[in-house]
C-alpha positions, 0 to 999 in steps of 0.5 A: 500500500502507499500514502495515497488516499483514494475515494476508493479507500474511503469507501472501503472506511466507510463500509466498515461494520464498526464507527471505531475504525479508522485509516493509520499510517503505519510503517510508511503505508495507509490502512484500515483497521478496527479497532484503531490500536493505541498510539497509531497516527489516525488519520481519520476515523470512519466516524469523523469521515461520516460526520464531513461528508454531506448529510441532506443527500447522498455522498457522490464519488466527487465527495469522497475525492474531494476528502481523499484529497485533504487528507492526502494533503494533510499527510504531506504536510507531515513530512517524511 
């Protein structure tokens, strides 16, 4: 895997069955994980991705881009 966030990605957040899942960089890549183990840098948690997508209509894949892009945009500015 790599630090690249896709739509993809954070549809397959958004699919997981428990709001305590979350996206970590761990060991220089990006996955899912449920439960979010201590001291992992979360990048965000499925709960809090739900809580920025629309809530008045359905999310469209332009919305998830939108997301993946600041996030991305977060994790470089972390450095590495």
């Amino acid at each position: 895997m790599s630090t690249r966030v896709t739509a993809t990605l954070l549809n397959e957040l958004l699919a997981a069955e428990s709001g305590g899942a979350g996206l970590v960089l761990e060991g220089g890549s990006l996955r899912i994980v449920d439960p979010v183990p201590d001291g992992a840098l979360v990048v965000v948690t499925r709960d809090d991705l739900k809580q920025q997508l629309p809530q008045d209509r359905p999310v469209g894949e332009g919305d998830l881009e939108f997301h993946a892009a600041e996030l991305e945009s977060a994790i470089d500015s972390l450095g590495g």
